[in-house]
N, C-alpha and C positions, 0 to 999 in steps of 0.2 A: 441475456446476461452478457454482460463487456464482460474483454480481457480481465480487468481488474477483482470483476467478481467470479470468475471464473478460477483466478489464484489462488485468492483467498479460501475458496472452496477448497483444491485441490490442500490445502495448506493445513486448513479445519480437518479433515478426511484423514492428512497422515498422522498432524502434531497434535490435535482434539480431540480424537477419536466419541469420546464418549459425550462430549458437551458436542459434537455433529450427531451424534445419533439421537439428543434430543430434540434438532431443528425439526418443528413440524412441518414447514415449506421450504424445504433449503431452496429450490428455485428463486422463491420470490425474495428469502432473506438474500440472498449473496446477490442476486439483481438489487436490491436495494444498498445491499456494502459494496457494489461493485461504481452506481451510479454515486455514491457519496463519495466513493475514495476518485475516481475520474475528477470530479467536482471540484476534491480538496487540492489535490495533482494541478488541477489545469491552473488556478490561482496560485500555489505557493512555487511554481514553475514560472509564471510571470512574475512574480515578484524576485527571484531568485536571479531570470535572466537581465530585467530590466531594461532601462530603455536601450536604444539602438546605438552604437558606438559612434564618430564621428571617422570620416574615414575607413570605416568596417566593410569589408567586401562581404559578399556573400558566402564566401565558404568559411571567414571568419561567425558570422552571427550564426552561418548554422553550427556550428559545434561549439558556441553560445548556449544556443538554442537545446539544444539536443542536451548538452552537459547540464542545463538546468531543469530541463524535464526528468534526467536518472536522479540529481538527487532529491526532486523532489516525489518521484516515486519512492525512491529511499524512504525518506522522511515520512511520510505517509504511513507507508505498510509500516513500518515501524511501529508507529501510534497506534495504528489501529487493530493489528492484530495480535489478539493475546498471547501469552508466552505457551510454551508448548506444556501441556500437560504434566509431564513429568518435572518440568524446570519449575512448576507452580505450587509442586509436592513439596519440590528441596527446600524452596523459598519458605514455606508453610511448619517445615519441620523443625522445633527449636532445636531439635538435636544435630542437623545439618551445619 
């Protein structure tokens, strides 16, 4: 399991409690939302940094570099992982 399925785990566990205690494989599931969210990270991080600057030194492209992989981390875990349990009740409640 990467980092990334490894959060999402730790994330399920606090904020899902009950829809984690349904996972019959949480291993295998979070290995697999860990290698889609990496996946979806590595492209929307390329596309965010884009090409190379003209003139760009190196410690310019890395923090380039770097600033477009956080938010494409952002981005990501955002989409992909659901709202926390109780935010799902409020949302659900017409009385809310």
């Amino acid at each position: 399991m990467n980092q990334y399925g490894s959060q999402a785990k730790r994330y399920w566990q606090k904020n899902l409690p009950r829809q984690y205690g349904q996972i019959e494989d949480p291993v295998a599931f979070f290995g697999e939302m860990g290698e889609a969210m990496a996946e979806q990270i590595d492209e929307l991080s390329r596309q965010i940094a884009g090409p190379d600057q003209p003139g760009e030194g190196y410690l310019g492209k890395l923090g380039r570099l770097q600033m477009a992989r956080v938010e494409a981390e952002t981005e990501v875990m955002r989409e992909l992982l659901p709202q926390p349990e109780d935010a799902q009740q409020v949302e659900g409640d017409p009385a809310a």
